[in-house]
N, C-alpha and C positions, 0 to 999 in steps of 0.2 A: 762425607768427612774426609776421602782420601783427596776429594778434587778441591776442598780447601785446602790442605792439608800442601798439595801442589799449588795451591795459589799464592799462600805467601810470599814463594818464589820467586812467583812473578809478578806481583805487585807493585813496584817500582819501576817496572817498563812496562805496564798496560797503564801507568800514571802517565809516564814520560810521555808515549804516543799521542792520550788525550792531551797532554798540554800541546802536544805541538799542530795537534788540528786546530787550537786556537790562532795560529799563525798561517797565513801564506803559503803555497808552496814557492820551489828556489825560483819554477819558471812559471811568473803570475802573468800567465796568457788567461784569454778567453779560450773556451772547452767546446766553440763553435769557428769561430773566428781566428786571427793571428792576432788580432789586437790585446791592449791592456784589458785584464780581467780586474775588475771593480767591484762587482758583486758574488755575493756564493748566495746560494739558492739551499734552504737548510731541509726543503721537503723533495730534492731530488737522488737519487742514489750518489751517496757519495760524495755528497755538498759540494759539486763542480761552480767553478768560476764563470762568470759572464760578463760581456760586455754590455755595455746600456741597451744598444741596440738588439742586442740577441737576447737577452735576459727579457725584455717588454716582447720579442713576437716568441720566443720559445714557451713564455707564458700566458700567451693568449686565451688559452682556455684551461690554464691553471691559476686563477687567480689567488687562490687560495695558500698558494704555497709562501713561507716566509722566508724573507731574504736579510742580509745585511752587507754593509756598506765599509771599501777599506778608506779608513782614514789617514794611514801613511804611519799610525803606529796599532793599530785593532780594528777588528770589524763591532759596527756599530748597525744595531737594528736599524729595517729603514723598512717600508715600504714598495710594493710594485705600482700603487697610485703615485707614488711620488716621483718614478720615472718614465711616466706617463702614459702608464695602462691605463686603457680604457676598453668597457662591455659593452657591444652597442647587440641590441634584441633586435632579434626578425634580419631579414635580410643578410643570414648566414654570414653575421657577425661586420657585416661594414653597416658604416651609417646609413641614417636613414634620410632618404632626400628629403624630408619635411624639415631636417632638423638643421635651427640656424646657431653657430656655438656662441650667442649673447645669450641663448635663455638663462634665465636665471630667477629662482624661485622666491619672490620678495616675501611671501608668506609664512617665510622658514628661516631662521635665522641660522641652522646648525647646532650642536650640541658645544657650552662651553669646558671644552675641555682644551688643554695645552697642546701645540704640536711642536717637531721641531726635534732636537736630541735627546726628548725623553722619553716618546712614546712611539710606535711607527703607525699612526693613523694624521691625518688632515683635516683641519678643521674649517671644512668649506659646507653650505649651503645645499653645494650642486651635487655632496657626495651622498652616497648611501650608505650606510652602516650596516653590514653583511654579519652576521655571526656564525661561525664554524667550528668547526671539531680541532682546528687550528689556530684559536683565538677569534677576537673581535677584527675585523678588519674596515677601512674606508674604502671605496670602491667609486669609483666615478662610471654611471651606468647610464649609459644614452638611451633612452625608452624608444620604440616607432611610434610615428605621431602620423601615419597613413590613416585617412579616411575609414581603411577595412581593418584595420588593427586593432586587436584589441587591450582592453584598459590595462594602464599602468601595474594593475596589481597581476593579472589574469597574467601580464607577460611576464613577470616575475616566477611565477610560480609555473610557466609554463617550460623554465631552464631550472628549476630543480630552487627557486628560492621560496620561499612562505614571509609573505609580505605581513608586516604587524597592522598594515591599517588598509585599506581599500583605496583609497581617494590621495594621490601624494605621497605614495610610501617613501619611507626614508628610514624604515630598517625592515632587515628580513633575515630568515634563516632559512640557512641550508638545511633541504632533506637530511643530510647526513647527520647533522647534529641532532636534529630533533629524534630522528630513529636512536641515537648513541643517549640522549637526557632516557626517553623513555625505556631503554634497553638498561642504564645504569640504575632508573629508580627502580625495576624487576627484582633486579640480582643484586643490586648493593645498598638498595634502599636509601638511593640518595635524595635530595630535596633540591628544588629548585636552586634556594639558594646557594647549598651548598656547589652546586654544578656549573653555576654562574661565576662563584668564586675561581671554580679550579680553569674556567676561558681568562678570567682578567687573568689569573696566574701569567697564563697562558700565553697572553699577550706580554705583561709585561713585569717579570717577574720582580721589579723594585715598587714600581712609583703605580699601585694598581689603581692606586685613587685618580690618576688621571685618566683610567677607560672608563666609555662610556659606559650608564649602568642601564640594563638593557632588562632586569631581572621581572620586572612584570610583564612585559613584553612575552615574554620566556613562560611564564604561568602563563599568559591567555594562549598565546602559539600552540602550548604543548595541547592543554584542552580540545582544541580543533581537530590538532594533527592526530590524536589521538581518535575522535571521531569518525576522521575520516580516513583511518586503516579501517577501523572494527566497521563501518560500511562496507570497503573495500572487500575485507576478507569474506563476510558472510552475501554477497555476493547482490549487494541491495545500490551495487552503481551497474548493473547488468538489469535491474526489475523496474518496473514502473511503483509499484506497491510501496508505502513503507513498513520497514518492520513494526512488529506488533512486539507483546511485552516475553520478553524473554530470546529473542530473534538475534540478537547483538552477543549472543552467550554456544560458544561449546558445550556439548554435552558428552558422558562417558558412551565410548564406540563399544564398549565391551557390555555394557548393559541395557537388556529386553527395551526395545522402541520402535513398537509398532508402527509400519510403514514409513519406517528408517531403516533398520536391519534385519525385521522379520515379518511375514504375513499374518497373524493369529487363524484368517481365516482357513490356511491348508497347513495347521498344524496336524503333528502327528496325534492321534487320539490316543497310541497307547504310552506316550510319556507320560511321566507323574504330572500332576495341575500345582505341586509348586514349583515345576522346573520354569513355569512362566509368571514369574514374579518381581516383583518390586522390590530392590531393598534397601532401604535410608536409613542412616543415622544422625539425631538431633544435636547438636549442642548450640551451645553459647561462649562468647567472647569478649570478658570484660577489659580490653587492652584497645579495641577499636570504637574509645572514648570523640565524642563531640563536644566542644564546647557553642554555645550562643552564638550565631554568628553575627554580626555589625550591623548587618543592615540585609534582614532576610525577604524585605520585600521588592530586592530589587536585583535577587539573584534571577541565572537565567541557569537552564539545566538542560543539559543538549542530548541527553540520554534518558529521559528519567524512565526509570520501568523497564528499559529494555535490555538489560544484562542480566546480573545475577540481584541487584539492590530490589525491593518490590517499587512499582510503582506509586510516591505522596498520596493521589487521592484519596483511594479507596482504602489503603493502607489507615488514614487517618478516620475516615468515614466510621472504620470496626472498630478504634480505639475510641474513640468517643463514644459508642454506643454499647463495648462491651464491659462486663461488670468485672473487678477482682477479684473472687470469691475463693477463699483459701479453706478446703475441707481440710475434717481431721484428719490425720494420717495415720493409719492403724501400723504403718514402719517406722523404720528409725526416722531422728530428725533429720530431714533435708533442708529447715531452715535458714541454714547457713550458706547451702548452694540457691536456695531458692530469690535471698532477698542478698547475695553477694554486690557488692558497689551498688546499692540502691542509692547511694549519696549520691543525688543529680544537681549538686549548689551549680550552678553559673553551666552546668553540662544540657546540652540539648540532647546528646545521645549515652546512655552509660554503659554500653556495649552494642555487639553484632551477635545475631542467632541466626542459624537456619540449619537447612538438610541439605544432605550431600548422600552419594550412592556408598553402601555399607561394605562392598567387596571391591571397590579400587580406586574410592577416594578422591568424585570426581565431584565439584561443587554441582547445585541440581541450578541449572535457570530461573531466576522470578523468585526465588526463594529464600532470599535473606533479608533479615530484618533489622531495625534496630529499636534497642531496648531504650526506655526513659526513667523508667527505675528498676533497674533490676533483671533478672529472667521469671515472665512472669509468662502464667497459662496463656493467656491474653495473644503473647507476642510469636510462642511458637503454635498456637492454633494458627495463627496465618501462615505463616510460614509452611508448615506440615500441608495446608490444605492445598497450597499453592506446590508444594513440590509433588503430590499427588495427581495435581493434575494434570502437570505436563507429559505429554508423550505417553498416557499412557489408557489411550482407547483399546479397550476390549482384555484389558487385564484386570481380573480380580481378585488379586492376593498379595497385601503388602506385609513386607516386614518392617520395623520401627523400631530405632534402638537408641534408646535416650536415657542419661541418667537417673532418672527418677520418673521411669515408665511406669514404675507400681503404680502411683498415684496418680501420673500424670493421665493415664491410658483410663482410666477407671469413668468418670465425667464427659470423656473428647464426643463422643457421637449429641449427647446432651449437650452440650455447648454448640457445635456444630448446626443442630439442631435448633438453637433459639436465636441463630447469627444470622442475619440476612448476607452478609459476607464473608461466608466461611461456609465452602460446600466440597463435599468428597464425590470423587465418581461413586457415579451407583454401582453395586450390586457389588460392591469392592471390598474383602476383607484385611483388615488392619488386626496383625497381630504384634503384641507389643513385647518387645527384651530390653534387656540390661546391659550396655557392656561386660565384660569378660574383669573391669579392672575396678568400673566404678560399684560391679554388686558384691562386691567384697565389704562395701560399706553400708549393707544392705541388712535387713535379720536373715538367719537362715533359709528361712523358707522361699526367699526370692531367687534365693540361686537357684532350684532348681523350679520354679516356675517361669523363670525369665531371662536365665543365661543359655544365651546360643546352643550349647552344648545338649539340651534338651526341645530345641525347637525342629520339628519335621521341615526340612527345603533349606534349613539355615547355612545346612552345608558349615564351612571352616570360618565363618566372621567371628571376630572376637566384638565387634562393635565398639570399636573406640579408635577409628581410623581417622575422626575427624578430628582430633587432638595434633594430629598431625599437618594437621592441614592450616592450622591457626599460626606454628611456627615461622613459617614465609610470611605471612599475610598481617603480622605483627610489628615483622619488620621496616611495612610502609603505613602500619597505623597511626604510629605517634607524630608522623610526617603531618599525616591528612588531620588531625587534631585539630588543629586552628583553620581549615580552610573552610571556604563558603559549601553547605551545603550538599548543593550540586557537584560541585569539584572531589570534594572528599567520597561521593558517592559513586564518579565516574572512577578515580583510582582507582577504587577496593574493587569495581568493576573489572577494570583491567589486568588489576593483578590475581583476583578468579580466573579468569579468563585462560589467564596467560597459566597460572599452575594447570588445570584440564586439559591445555594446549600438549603442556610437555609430561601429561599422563598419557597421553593419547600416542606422541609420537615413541614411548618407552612400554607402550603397553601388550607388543607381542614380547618382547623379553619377559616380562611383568607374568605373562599367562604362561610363557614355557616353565617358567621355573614354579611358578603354583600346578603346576600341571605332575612336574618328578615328583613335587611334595606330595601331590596328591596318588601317583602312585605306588609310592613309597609307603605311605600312611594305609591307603587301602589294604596292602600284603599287611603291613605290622599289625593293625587293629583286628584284623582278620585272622592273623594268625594265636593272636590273646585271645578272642576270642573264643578260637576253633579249643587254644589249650583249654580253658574253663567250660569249656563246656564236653567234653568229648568223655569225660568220666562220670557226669552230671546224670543224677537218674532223669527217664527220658517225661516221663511224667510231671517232676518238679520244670524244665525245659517250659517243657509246653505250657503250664500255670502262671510260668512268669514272663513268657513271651506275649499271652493274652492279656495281660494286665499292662505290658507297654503299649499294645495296640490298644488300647483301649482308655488308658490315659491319654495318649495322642492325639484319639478321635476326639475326646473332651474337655484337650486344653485350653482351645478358646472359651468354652462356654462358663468352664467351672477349672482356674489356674490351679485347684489343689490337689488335682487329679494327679497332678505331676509328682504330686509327694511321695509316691512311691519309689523315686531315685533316691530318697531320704532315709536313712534308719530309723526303724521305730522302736528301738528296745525304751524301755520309760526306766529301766535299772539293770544294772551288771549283776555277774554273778558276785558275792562275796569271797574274801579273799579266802578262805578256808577252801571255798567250793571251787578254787582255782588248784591254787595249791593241791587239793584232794586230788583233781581230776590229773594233775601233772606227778604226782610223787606218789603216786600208787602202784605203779608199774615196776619202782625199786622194792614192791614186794614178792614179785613175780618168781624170782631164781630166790628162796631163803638161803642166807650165809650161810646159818649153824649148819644145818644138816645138808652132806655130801649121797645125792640120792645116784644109784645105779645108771648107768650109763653114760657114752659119751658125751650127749646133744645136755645133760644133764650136767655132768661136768664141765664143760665150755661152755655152756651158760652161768655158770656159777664164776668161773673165773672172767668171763664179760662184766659181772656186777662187783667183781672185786676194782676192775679196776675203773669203771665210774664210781666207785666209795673213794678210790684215790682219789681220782679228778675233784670228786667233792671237799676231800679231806685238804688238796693243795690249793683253790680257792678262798675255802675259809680261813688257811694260815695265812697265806699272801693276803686278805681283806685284814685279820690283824694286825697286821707288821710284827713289833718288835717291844711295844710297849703294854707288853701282857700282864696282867694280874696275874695271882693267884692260882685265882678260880679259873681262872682262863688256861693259865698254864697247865691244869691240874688234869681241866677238859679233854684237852687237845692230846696231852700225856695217856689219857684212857682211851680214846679214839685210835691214837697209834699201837695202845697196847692190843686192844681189840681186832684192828687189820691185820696185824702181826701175827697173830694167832690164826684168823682166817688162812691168810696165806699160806704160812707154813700147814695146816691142815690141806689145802689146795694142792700145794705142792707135794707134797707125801701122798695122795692118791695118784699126782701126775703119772706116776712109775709104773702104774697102772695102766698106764694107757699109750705111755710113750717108749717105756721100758726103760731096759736098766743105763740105756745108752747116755740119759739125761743126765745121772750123774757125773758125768765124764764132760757135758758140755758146760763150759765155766764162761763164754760170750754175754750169759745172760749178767753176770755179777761186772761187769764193765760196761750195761747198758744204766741209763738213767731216764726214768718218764718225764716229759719235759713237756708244758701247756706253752699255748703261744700267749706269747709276753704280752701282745696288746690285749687278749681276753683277759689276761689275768689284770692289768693295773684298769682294767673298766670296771672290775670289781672291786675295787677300792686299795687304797694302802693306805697305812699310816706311817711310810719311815719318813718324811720330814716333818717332824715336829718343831717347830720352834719352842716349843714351854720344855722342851722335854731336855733333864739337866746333861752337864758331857760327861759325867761320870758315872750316868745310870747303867752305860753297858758292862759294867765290874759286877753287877748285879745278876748279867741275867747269865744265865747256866748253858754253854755252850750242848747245841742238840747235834747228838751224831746218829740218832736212833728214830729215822725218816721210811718206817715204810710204805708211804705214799710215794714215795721215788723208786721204788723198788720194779722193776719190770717180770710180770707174769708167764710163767712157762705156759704162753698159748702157740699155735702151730705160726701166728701170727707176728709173733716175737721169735719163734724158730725159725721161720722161713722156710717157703714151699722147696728148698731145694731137699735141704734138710729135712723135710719128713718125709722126702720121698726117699730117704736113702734107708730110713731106719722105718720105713713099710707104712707109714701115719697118714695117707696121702688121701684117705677119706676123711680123716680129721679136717685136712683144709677145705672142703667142700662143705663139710656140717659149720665149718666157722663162717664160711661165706653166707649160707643160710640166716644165720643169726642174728652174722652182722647186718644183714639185710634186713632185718626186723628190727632190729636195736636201732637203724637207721631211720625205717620209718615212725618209730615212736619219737626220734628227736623231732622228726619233722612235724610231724602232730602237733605234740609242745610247743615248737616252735609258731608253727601259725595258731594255738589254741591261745597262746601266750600273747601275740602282735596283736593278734583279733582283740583279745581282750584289756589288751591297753590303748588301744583305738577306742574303744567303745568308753574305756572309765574317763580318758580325754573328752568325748562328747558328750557323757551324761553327765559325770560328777564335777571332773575340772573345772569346763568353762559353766556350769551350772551353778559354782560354788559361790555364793552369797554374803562368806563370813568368815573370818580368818581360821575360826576352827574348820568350817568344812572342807578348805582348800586345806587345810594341812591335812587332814585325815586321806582327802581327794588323794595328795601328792606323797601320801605313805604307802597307799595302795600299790600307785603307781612304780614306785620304786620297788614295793614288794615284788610287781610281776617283772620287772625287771633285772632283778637279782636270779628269778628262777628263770628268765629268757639266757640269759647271761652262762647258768649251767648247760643248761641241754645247747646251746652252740656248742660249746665246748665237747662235751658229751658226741654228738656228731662230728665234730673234725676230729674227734680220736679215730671214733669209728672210721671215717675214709681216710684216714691216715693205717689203718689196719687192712681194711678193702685192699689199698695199694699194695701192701707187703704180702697181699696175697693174691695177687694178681688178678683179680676179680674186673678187666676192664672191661666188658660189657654192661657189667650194672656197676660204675663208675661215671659213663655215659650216661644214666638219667641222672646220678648222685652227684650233682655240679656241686663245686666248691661256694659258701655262703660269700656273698659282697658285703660290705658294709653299707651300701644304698638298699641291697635286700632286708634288711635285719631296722629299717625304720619301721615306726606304728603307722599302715595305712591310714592316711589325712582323709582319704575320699571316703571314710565313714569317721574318723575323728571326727571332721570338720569338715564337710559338706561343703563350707564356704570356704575354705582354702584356697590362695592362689597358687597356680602353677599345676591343678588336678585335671588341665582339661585334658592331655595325652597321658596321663595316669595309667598305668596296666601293673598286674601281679605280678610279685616276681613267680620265676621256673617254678618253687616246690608247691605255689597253691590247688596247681591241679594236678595236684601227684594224684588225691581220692577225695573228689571233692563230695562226692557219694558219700561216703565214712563217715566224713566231718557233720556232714548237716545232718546226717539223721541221728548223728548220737548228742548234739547238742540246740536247741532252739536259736540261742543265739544268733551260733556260729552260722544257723542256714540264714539267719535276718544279715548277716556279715555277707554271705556269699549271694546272697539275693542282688542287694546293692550293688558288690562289684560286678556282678553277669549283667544288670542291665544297664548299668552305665556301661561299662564294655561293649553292650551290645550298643548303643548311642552313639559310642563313638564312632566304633566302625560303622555306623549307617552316616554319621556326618562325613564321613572321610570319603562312601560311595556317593554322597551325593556330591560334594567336594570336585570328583574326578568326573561324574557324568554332566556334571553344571561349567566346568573349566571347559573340556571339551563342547559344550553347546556356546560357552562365550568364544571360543576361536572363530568357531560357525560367524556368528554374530557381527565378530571385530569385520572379519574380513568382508562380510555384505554391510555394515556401515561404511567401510574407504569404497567398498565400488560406489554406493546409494550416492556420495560425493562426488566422487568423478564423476556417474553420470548425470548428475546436478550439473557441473560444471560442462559438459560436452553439450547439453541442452541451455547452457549459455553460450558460448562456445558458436552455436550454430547461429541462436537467436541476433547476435553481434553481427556476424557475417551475412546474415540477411539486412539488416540493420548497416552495413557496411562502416561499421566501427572497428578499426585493424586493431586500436591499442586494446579494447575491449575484447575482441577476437583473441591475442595474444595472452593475455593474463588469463583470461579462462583457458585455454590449452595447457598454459603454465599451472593452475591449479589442478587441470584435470591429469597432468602427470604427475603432480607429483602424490594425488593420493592412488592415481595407478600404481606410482614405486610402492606409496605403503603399502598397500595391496601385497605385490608382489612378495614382500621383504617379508609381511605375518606370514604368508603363504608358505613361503619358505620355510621360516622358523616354527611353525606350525607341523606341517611333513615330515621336519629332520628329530624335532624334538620324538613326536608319535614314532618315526622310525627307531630313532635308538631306542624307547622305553619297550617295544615288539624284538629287539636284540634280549634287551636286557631280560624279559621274563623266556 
């Protein structure tokens, strides 16, 4: 903003300048010569002037560049054919002695388009029509017509042009453009058309109708050129062989591929067996629609099968022969994902499905399909079989992560099993999940039989990585929509391709930073862990450590073995038996009677003043528009503390001496709750019904002994009792308050626990408008008494402090408002955002205490110990699996290079230099990557060995 802000300034002379480059300069020489300068060259630095003569040889091998012409009042586009450049091929640019200048091609008339002062092209016979990244251009191109020369087109394309027809070309494009069509429809998703448009522009920004129109030319060119990179790069103009299906495709360098990155056969024995694993996630795409094409028997398909699209035949062979069959679904309905744009009127395809790898989001090879109605079992059984079985000899253990794995996983080996084309490697286990987003729309019970979070090796997938991967790939669907076929099939090819391409060269950044998360995650889950368990009696430990190990060994076989990360209470306690268990404990010190001693006495005045705290809650919950009976309450409640107190206080003397009467600070203090507890409790001062003359009514209160502050050593201050000898008194209060502390905490999680649980049994259970209100009266019940005992405890460590108690201040953290939610991860099971879920600080103050004195609460602390403990096993495996893909990345770039070095040599036996060359060039540059993960690999591991 400030550099505009400075540009208005200068607006008007960054105008000026541009207008007067439209002019001449004072001294219009040539910029070689002394002569008259005539033309300016608009693609050399600095648009210098030229004379005819200098202008045709300085451009002899830039023909590309555009020029224009002074007319004595403007320059006017023209032409470098029109000042009689001429390309002659072969023979290091002079003619060629075959060639006599009467040829002339009677079988071609030229394209009728206008020449002359409107366009800067020629409208001759003998020209070629060149297209470039600088417009369309005319070109007068003398071909060698030698005996050993070869053909018109071959010589074209042997100076960097792509001839549009074999036999008499008469247009062609430059490499450069076609890398820039195929590079623009990557990134910008543009369309032939469209790109065709912005060269006429280009050429000629008024009269575009007069350039030649070149645009199909431009669709068949790009198909080829596009062919003949993906040959290129995969390395099949160095082999005699041609690629098979899937050959024409990148694969993720960071994930397990046997005799690409890793040996299986001198694997380590004592790793875990799913560190050598498979893992995919399914979806579908209903945006990379097809419609009918025109005339499909007379397409031609120059890749078919060999990238990521599957290969027509066989592909059709299974549809034909496989059956619909829609079982019931014992889950929610997925009908609506299942039979999404099943509407195929006039559509040959009405989406794309397949598998892609589940931790870095790399399309899988041979493995995408398209849909005819719908996502049906049918379409991703191929798909799935076919990404299983690339690359992946002597691995048996996959993961699968697909929306509707419940059902979909249940029938797959059956189906499999009755398809003559559809086969899994043997001895291969297929274990099936649910994304992390879509089983939220799932019944309960799927979350934890099928979300990552519970699967042994799954390590950190959330499985819905390929969601992401459809946003690019969307971009050039609607393109490919009306094309033939085969064409629409090579795109989405390429632009696979091309995303894996730019996973691959991003993907040591990619693993350093999963790599902190993952060491990061290791300490925090570890350290939840460590807190919930380190008070835990060692026997309950071990009872529910064997019941993870042993759901885990039998969740393939039997998914409900899992349910034990589930709560099973079937009903809450009743709200009386809440309340009982919490408001018992203000029996404990009785008001009335003042018993012998001190710990007896400062107990007594600890429950005096949570009676205030209770007594200032329930004013501030009525406001201001009190009855009667209310007022009458609230008048005997005060009358009641009133009396305690002063009975309180008249023993003090007792114990603090006569010195107290003399100390008058207390009668200038006032007890004061924090504001935000108090209005979570409710108020009523804005009434709107409530009339302006009601407050004449109410009876102004000056008789508050709830505000009144307690002669405790707390409210005296440790300086002060140490003066007047009391100085064990503050030690006996530190005692208590210690205790009075840990029963709020009690309360407090006996209180969250059990509104957790009324949320998952009664709430979302509730069927009928009475149940849900009853549900949600409850609910508020224990909220009103969660609501106290907070309170109740910030007194309390608000007294700790005033007695200098910082050592157990240090376990007694201040409560958050993110502490003080009802844990989801047993409310709702299926909750999103519970996968990094941990207790807050005060859960494993006594986690001992809690479960054995309530059934519940141990089924409450069951749950959170071994989801806790799941997590931190995903988070170790997480970090031991990140680190084995570094391993991994950096021996697929060597496995490359030395692909390419045994090209490389093969060439140079072969005595192919150009072949010899580009193989060195690919073999360094996957040496750099190499090097580059290498690097980032060392520096990342070195600083995380700082940091612990």
């Amino acid at each position: 903003n400030d550099y505009l802000r400075e540009w208005q300034y200068k607006t008007e002379d960054y105008l000026d300048l541009l207008l007067r480059r439209e002019g001449p300069p004072s001294n219009r020489t040539c910029s070689v010569c002394p002569k008259d300068g005539v033309y300016r060259c608009h693609g050399c630095m600095g648009e210098p002037l030229f004379c005819t003569h200098c202008c045709r040889t300085v451009h002899s091998c830039m023909p590309f560049h555009r020029i224009s012409q002074w007319t004595g009042g403007f320059f006017e586009d023209t032409s470098l054919t029109k000042i009689g450049l001429e390309i002659h091929l072969d023979h290091q640019g002079k003619p060629c002695p075959e060639v006599t200048d009467d040829w002339y091609d009677t079988d071609d008339e030229g394209d009728n388009f206008a020449e002359g002062q409107w366009v800067p092209l020629v409208n001759d016979p003998r020209m070629t029509t060149v297209v470039d990244t600088s417009g369309i251009h005319s070109l007068m191109i003398r071909f060698c017509w030698c005996a050993s020369a070869l053909g018109p087109d071959m010589q074209l394309f042997e100076i960097g042009l792509f001839p549009a027809s074999f036999t008499s070309p008469k247009t062609a494009f430059t490499f450069a453009v076609l890398d820039d069509f195929l590079l623009d429809n990557l990134e910008c998703g543009t369309s032939a058309t469209n790109y065709y448009s912005k060269l006429r522009r280009i050429t000629s920004s008024v009269f575009l109708h007069l350039v030649p129109d070149r645009y199909r030319e431009l669709m068949r060119v790009g198909r080829q050129w596009r062919q003949l990179k993906q040959l290129k790069w995969h390395g099949f103009g160095h082999e005699k062989q041609k690629p098979k299906a899937g050959e024409l495709a990148l694969f993720c360098p960071a994930c397990l591929q046997p005799g690409v990155n890793v040996n299986l056969a001198e694997r380590n024995v004592s790793n875990p067996a799913w560190l050598y694993s498979r893992s995919l996630v399914m979806d579908g795409n209903f945006n990379a629609e097809h419609i009918f094409p025109a005339n499909p028997t007379n397409e031609v398909a120059l890749t078919n099968g060999l990238g990521f699209m599957v290969g027509d035949g066989r592909y059709k062979l299974h549809l034909a022969e496989a059956q619909d069959i829609v079982h019931r679904s014992d889950c929610n309905n997925h009908r609506a994902v299942n039979q999404a744009n099943t509407s195929h009127h006039n559509l040959e395809a009405t989406g794309i499905g397949g598998c892609a790898c589940a931790r870095h989001g790399c399309f899988v090879p041979h493995s995408m399909v398209d849909f005819q109605k719908g996502e049906r079992q049918m379409n991703m059984d191929y798909a799935l079989c076919q990404a299983l079985g690339y690359n992946t000899d002597g691995i048996d253990r996959a993961l699968t992560f697909y929306d509707i794995n419940c059902q979909y996983h249940k029938h797959l080996h059956q189906r499999v099993k009755e398809s003559p084309y559809l086969d899994l490697p043997w001895g291969m286990e297929v274990i099936p999940g649910i994304g992390l987003w879509h089983v939220h729309g799932h019944q309960d019970k799927c979350y934890v039989r099928y979300a990552s979070n519970f699967i042994t090796g799954a390590a950190r997938i959330d499985g819905e990585i390929m969601e992401t991967l459809w946003a690019p790939l969307n971009i050039i669907s609607p393109l490919a929509r009306g094309m033939s076929t085969p064409h629409r099939k090579e795109c989405l090819d390429f632009q696979m391709n091309d995303c894996n391409f730019m996973k691959m060269i991003r993907m040591s950044k990619f693993l350093c930073r999963k790599f902190k998360e993952a060491m990061q995650g290791v300490r925090d889950s570890q350290h939840a862990f460590d807190q919930l368990s380190e008070t835990a009696d060692d026997d309950t430990l071990v009872k529910w450590e064997a019941e993870a190990a042993a759901a885990q060994d039998d969740q393939l076989e039997n998914p409900s073995a899992i349910d034990i990360y589930e709560v099973k209470m079937t009903k809450a306690p009743t709200r009386k038996q809440q309340e009982l268990h919490l408001l018992t404990r203000h029996a404990r010190w009785p008001a009335g009677e003042i018993h012998c001693g001190a710990a007896t006495w400062l107990a007594s005045g600890i429950t005096l003043e949570e009676a205030q705290v209770v007594l200032l809650i329930d004013v501030k919950k009525l406001g201001r528009r009190l009855t009667d009976a209310q007022k009458l309450a609230i008048a005997r409640r005060r009358d009641r503390l009133q009396g305690q107190i002063d009975e309180f206080v008249r023993v003090a003397v007792t114990f603090l001496g006569d010195q107290l009467d003399e100390y008058d600070k207390l009668d200038l203090m006032t007890m004061m709750l924090d504001a935000a507890e108090l209005d979570s409790a409710g108020s009523s001062d804005d009434d709107p019904d409530r009339p302006d003359n009601e407050d004449q009514y109410d009876t102004p209160v000056k008789f508050t002994p709830e505000t009144l502050v307690i002669p405790l050593p707390s409210n005296i201050g440790i300086e002060r009792c140490a003066e007047w000898g009391v100085a064990d008194l503050v030690l006996q209060e530190i005692s208590l308050r210690q205790g009075q502390a840990n029963d709020a905490l009690h309360a407090i999680r006996v209180n969250l626990a059990d509104k957790a649980v009324l949320f998952r049994t009664m709430v979302q259970s509730a069927k009928s408008q009475a149940r849900s209100t009853r549900a949600w009266a409850r609910v508020h019940s224990v909220d009103k008494i969660l609501h106290l005992n907070v309170q109740m405890y910030s007194k309390c460590r608000s007294q700790l402090v005033h007695l200098g108690a910082d050592d157990l201040l240090v376990k007694l953290r201040p409560l958050e408002k993110a502490d003080l939610k009802a844990t989801t991860v047993v409310a709702d099971p299926n909750a999103r955002g519970q996968r990094n879920s941990t207790l807050a600080w005060f859960w494993s103050i006594d986690v001992q205490g809690d479960s054995t004195s309530n059934d519940w609460m141990n089924e409450f602390y069951r749950v959170h110990w071994l989801r806790t403990l799941a997590l931190r096993d995903r988070w170790a495996e997480e970090l031991l699996l990140v680190g084995r893909e570094m391993i991994w990345m950096v021996d697929f770039f060597l496995h490359k290079s030395q692909r390419w070095v045994g090209r490389m040599q093969e060439a140079d036996a072969n005595q192919k230099v150009g072949h010899w060359c580009y193989a060195a060039h690919q073999a360094r540059i996957y040496l750099r990557l190499l090097q580059q993960a290498q690097d980032s690999f060392e520096r990342t591991k070195g600083m995380a060995r700082v940091a612990e």
